[in-house]
C-alpha positions in Angstrom: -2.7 3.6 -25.0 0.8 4.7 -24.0 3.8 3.0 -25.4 4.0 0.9 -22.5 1.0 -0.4 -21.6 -1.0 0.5 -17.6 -0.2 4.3 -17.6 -2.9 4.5 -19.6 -6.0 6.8 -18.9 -9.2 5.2 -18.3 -12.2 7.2 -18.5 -15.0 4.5 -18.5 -16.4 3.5 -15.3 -18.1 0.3 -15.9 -21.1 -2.0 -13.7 -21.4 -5.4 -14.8 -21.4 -9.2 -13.5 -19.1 -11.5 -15.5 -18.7 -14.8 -16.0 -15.9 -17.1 -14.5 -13.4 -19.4 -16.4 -13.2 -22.1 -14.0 -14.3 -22.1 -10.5 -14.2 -20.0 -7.0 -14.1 -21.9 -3.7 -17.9 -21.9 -2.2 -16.2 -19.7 1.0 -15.1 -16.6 -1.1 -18.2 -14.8 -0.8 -16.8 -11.6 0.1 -15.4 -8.4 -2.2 -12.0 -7.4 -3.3 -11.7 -4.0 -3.6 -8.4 -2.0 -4.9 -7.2 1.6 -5.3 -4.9 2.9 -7.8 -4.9 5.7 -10.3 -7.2 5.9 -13.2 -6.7 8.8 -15.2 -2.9 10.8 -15.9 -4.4 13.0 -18.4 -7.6 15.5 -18.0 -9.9 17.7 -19.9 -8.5 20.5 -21.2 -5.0 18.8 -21.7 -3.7 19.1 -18.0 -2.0 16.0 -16.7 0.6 14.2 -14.3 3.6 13.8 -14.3 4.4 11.1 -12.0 2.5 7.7 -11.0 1.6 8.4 -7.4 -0.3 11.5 -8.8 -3.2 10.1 -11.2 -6.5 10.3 -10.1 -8.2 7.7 -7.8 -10.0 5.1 -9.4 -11.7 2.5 -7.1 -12.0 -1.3 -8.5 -14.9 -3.8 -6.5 -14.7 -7.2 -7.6 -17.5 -9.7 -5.6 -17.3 -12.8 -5.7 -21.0 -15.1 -6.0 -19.7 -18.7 -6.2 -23.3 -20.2 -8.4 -24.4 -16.7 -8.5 -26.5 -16.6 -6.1 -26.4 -13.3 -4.9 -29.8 -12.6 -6.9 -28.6 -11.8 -10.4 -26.8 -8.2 -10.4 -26.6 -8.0 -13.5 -24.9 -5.2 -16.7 -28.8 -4.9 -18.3 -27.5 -7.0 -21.3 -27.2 -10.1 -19.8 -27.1 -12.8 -16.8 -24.7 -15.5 -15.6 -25.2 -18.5 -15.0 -22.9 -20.4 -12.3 -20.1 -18.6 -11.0 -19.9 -14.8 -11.3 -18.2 -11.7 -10.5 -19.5 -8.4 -9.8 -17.4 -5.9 -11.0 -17.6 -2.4 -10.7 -14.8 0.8 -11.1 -15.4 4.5 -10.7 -13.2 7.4 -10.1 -13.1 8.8 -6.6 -15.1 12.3 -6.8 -13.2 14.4 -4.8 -11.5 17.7 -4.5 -8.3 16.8 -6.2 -10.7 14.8 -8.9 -13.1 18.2 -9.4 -10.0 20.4 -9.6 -8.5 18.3 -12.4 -11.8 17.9 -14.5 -11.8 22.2 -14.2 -8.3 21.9 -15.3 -6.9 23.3 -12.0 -5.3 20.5 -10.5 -1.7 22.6 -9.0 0.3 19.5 -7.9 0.9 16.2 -5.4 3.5 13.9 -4.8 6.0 14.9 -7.8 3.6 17.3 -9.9 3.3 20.8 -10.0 6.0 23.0 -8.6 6.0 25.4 -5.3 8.0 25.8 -2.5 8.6 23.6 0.4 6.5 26.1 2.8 3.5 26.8 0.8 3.4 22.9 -0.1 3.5 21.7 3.7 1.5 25.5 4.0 -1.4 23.9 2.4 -1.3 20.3 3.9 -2.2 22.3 7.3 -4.9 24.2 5.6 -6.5 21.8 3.0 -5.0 18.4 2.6 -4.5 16.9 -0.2 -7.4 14.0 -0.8 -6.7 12.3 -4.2 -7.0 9.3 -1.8 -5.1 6.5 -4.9 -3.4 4.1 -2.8 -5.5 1.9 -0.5 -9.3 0.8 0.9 -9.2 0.0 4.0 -12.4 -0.6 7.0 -12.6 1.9 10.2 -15.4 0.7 11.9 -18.1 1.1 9.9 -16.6 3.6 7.2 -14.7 2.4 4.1 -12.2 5.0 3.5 -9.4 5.5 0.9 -6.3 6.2 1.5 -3.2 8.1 0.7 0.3 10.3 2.0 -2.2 12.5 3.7 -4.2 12.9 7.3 -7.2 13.4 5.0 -9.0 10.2 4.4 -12.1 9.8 2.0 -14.8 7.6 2.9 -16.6 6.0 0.2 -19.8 3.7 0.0 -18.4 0.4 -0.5 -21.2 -0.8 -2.5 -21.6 2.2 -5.7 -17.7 3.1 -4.7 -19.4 6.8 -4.5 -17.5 9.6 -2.0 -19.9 10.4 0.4 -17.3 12.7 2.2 -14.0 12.9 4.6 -12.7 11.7 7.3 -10.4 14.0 9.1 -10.1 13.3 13.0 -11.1 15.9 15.5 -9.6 17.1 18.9 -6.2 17.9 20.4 -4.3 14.8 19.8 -0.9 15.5 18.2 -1.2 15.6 14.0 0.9 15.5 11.2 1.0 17.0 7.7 2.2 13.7 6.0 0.7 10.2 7.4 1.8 6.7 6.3 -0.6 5.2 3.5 -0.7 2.0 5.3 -2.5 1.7 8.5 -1.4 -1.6 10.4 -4.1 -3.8 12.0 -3.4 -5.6 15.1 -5.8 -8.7 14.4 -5.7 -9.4 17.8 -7.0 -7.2 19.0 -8.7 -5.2 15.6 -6.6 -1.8 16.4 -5.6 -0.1 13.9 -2.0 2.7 14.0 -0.3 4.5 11.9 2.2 7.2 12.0 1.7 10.5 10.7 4.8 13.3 10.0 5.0 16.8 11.4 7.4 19.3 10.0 8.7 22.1 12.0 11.3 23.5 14.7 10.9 20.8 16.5 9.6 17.7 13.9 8.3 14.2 15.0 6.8 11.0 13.9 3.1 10.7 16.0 2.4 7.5 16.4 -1.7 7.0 16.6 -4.1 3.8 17.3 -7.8 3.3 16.5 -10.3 1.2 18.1 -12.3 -0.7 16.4 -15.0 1.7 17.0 -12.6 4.6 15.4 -11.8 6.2 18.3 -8.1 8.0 18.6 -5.3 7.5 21.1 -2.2 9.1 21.0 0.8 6.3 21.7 4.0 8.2 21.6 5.7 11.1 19.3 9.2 10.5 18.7 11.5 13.6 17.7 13.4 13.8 14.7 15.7 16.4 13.4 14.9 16.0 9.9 12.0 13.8 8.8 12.2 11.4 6.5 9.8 10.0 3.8 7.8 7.6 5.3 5.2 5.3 3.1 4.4 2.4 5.6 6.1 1.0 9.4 6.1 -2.4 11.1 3.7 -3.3 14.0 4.2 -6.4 16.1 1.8 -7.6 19.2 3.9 -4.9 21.4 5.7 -3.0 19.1 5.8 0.0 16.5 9.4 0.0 14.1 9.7 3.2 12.1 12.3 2.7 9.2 13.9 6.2 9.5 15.8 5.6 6.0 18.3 8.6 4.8 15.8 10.1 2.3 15.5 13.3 4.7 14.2 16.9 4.5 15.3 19.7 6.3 12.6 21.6 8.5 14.7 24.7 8.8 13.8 25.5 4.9 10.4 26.0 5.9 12.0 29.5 7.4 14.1 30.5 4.3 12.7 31.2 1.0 13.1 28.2 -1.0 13.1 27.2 -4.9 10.2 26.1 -6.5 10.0 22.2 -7.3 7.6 19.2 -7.1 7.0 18.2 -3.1 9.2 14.8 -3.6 12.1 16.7 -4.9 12.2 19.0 -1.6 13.9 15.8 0.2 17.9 14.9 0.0 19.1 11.3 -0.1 22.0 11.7 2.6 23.7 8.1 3.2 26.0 9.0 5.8 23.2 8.7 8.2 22.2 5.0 7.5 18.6 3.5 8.4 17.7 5.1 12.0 15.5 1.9 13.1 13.0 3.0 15.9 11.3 0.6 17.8 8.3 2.2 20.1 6.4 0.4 23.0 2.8 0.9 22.0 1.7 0.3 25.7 3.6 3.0 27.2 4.7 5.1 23.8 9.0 4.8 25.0 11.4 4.6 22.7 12.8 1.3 23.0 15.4 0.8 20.5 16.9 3.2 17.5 20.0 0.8 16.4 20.9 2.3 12.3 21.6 0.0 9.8 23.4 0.5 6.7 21.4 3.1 4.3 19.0 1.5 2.4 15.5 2.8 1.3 11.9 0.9 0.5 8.4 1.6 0.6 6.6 -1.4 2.0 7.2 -3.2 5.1 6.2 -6.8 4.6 5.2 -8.0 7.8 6.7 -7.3 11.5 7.0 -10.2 14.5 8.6 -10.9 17.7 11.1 -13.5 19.1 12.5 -14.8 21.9 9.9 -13.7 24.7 9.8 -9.8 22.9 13.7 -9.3 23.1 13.6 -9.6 19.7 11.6 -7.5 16.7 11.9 -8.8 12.9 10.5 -7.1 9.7 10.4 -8.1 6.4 11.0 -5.1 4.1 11.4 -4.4 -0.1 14.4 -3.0 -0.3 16.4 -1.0 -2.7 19.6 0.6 -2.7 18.8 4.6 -2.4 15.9 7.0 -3.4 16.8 6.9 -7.0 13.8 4.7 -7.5 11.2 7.6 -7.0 12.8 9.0 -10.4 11.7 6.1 -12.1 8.5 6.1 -11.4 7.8 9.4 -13.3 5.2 8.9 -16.2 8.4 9.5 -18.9 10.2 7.1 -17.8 7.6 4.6 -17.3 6.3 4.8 -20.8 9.9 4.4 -21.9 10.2 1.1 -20.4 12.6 2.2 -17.6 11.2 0.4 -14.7 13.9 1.0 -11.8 11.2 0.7 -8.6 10.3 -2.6 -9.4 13.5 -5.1 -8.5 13.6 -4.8 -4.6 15.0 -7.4 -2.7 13.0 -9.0 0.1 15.5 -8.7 3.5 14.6 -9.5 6.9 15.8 -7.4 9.7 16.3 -8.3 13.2 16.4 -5.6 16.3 17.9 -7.2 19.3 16.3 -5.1 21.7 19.7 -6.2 24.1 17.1 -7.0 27.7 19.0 -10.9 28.1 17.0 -11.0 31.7 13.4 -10.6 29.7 12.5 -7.9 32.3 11.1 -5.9 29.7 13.8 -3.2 30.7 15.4 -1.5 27.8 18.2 0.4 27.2 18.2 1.7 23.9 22.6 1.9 23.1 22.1 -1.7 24.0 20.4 -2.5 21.0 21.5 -4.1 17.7 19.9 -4.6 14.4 21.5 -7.1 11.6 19.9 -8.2 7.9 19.9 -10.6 5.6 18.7 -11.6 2.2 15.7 -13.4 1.7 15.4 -13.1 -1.5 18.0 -11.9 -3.7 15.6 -11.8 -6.9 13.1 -8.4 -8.3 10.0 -8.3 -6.5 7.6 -5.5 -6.1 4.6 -5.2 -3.5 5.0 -7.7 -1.4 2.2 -9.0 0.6 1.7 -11.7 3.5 -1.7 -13.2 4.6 -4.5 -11.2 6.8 -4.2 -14.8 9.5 -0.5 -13.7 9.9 0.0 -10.1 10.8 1.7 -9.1 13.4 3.3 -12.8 13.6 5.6 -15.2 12.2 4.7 -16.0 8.5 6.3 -18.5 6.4 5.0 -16.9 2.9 5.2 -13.9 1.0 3.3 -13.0 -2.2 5.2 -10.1 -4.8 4.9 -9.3 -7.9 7.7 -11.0 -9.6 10.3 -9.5 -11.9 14.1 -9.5 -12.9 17.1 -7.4 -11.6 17.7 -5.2 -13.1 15.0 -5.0 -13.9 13.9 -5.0 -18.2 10.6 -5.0 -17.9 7.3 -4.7 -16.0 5.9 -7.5 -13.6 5.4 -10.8 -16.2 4.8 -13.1 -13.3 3.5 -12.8 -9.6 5.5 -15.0 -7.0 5.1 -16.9 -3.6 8.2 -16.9 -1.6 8.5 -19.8 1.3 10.4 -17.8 3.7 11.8 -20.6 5.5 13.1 -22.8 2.6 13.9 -20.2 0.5 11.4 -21.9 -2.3 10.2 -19.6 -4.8 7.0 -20.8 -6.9 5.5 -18.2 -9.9 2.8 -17.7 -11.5 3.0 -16.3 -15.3 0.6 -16.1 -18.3 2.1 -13.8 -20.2 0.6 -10.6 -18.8 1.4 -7.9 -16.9 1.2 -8.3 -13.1 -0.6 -6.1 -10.1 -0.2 -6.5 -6.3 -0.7 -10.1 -5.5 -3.5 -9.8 -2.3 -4.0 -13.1 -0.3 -7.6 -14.4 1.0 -7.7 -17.1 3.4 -9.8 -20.1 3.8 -11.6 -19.0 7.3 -11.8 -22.7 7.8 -8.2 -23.5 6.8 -5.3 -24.3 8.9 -2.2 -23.8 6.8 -0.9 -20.7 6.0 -1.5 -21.0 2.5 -4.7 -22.1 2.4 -6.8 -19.9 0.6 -6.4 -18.1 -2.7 -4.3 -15.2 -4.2 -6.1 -12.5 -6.5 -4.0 -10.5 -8.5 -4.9 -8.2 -11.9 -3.1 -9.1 -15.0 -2.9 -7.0 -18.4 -3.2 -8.5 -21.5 -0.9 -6.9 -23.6 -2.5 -8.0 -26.7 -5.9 -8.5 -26.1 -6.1 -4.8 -24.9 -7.8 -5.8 -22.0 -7.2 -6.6 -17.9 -8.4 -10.0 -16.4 -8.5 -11.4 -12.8 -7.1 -14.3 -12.2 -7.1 -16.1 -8.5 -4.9 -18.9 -7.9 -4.5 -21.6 -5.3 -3.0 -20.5 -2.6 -1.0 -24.1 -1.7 0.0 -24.8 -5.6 0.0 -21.3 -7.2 -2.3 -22.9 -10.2 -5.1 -21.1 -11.7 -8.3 -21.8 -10.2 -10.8 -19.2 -12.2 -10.0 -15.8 -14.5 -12.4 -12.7 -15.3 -12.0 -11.2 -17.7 -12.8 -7.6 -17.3 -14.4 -5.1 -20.3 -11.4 -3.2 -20.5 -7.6 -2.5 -19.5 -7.0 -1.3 -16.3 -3.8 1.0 -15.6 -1.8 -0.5 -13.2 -3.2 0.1 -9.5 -1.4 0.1 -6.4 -3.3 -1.9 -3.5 -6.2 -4.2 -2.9 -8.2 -5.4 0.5 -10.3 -8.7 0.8 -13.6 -7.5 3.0 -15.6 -10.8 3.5 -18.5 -8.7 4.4 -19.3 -7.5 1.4 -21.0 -9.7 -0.2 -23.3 -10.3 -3.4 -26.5 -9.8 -1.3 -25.0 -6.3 0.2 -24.4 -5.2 -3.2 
């Protein structure tokens, strides 16, 4: 293993059901699965350099409260009573292939080449090491990542069974958000993908539930900034424009050859451009900017007073610094500058007093505050409250500055300001919360997270009560798992669709 342990390669993909240390609720019947990278290293002695670049490695954890989901089973043993199903296996794709052939030529901070051939090749072939998320689009289970091309994947043997790249005339983009945003309302998903050129802009898309594309609006920019997720509310997409900005015009000019990240220039003078877009007719509502500021995940968006006002919850960090930290050097060092972000909550007043739904965009405002002032790191709300006022957010918990990786996962009570953790002396993943479909309270149900043994060599489950943050029941997996990036509860997938 490294000297700091999760940036680790793991090679051995794994099938097996395992016993539970304590006990699951009888509704979690579903599957957990998360995405992260694997592998840093490859045959041949080619590797990464940074984080976001190792190779996709998808995790399936299913839950059979009594095992009854007919005794999958690792051909050594069975369990009796409660069980988990666990399976992990690299995602076979093009990027994957390239790097077992020792030809992998570069991501999100590996491999130099200029900007033009980079975005050159994004048009032509994008890039599919698909590390970051799972998510559902209709009936495909696709993984995602910083690019238009999306992998779908058999939920049940986690095998790539081919792409997903959308078809017709519709406006595209060479960079797209990792995160889609689902409107549980309704079950649309949208995203916003990034087109680089004379003229750039930010296209703004929604699915159906069937998977079918509709255009909502494209909003200009002059340079684009790097954009890893957005906000969506009931009638509203907010694009963080943050100062982390490349310049299209290079494209024209012969250029200097470095990793794709390093192409883009923290300029603070700009501030945070915040963009708020109706979704029903795709006009640009609102672009108040807010001091600079830069963050990767947007917590959870909402609206207020009758829609004249937006809110989002964002990690935040002071500049674009913390992309340098997250290089493999200086994460096997112990230098862990990403992690740390506070948790602020901005407010857009969209400036329509009469509620007409008549906006003029100079009119508006935004204004932030501190909601929590301590280190956090992928924070996460409920599935029940998207797109809505939430009381509770689940992070990975960790000082600031920040010494060391994750020790303890955290549930912040937005409106008290009460913080409750969770620590056993491990390292700490993304915590991902399931709720009780038959619960009222917003924290009823449980939260999963991955922890590392740093000891023991090894990487366990552990879920915890969502009301009282105690351990309920622990896996222990039969190996360590790098540290991943994202996880998705799907209740459908159960022990008896395995």
């Amino acid at each position: 293993m490294s000297r700091h342990p999760g940036f680790h390669s793991l090679h051995e993909e794994t099938a097996a059901t395992l016993p539970v240390e304590g006990s699951l609720p009888d509704w979690l019947t579903g599957s957990l699965i998360r995405n992260g990278p694997g592998a840093f290293s490859f045959p041949g002695g080619s590797a990464v350099d940074h984080w976001f670049d190792g190779l996709a490695m998808l995790y399936r954890f299913t839950f059979d409260p009594g095992n009854r989901g007919g005794g999958v089973a690792d051909g050594d043993r069975s369990v009796d009573g409660d069980a988990v199903h666990y399976r992990n296996r690299f995602l076979r794709t093009d990027a994957y292939e390239a790097a077992r052939a020792g030809e992998f030529d570069g991501g999100f901070a590996t491999g130099e080449t200029t900007l033009r051939s980079r975005l050159a090749t994004f048009l032509r072939e994008p890039y599919d090491n698909a590390n970051i998320v799972a998510e559902r689009v209709g009936d495909d289970y696709l993984a995602l990542t910083e690019s238009p091309r999306r992998v779908r994947f058999d939920p049940n043997d986690l095998d790539a069974v081919g792409d997903d790249e959308y078809e017709g005339d519709l406006p595209r983009g060479q960079l797209a958000c990792a995160h889609l945003k689902r409107d549980p309302a309704t079950g649309a998903l949208v995203n916003v993908e990034t087109a680089f050129g004379r003229t750039s802009a930010y296209h703004v898309h929604a699915l159906t539930p069937d998977g079918d594309r509709r255009h909502v609006a494209s909003v200009e920019t002059d340079k684009p900034a790097y954009l890893h997720s957005f906000g969506l509310t009931p009638r509203f997409v907010v694009i963080a424009e943050f100062p982390l900005r490349l310049d299209p015009l290079r494209l024209f000019r012969p250029g200097r050859q470095r990793p794709f990240i390093e192409q883009f220039s923290w300029e603070p003078d700009r501030g945070t451009r915040v963009v708020v877009v109706d979704r029903t007719t795709g006009e640009v509502v609102a672009e108040p900017v807010a001091d600079p500021v830069f963050g990767f995940h947007h917590v959870n968006a909402f609206e207020r007073r009758g829609g004249r006002e937006v809110v989002f919850d964002l990690e935040t960090v002071p500049d674009a610094t913390t992309i340098d930290s997250l290089y493999l050097e200086e994460l096997r060092a112990g230098s862990f500058g990403a992690l740390g972000a506070r948790v602020e909550r901005f407010v857009v007043d969209l400036g329509d007093a009469s509620g007409s739904g008549r906006y003029r965009t100079g009119e508006a405002t935004v204004s932030r505050r501190t909601l929590y002032d301590g280190g956090t790191a992928l924070p996460t709300v409920s599935p029940a409250a998207w797109c809505r006022r939430h009381r509770y957010v689940y992070a990975m918990s960790t000082d600031r500055p920040v010494n060391e990786w994750a020790r303890a996962v955290l549930k912040l009570d937005v409106e008290t300001g009460t913080v409750t953790e969770f620590d056993d002396g491990g390292y700490f993943g993304e915590p991902v919360f399931v709720p009780n479909p038959a619960g009222d309270a917003e924290d009823d149900g449980v939260v999963c997270a991955v922890t590392l043994e740093p000891d023991a060599d090894q990487s366990s489950l552990v879920v915890l009560d969502g009301e009282t943050f105690a351990e309920r029941a622990r896996v222990r997996l039969p190996h360590a798992a790098p540290f991943d990036f994202h996880g998705r509860y799907f209740p459908e997938l159960t022990a008896r669709t395995a």
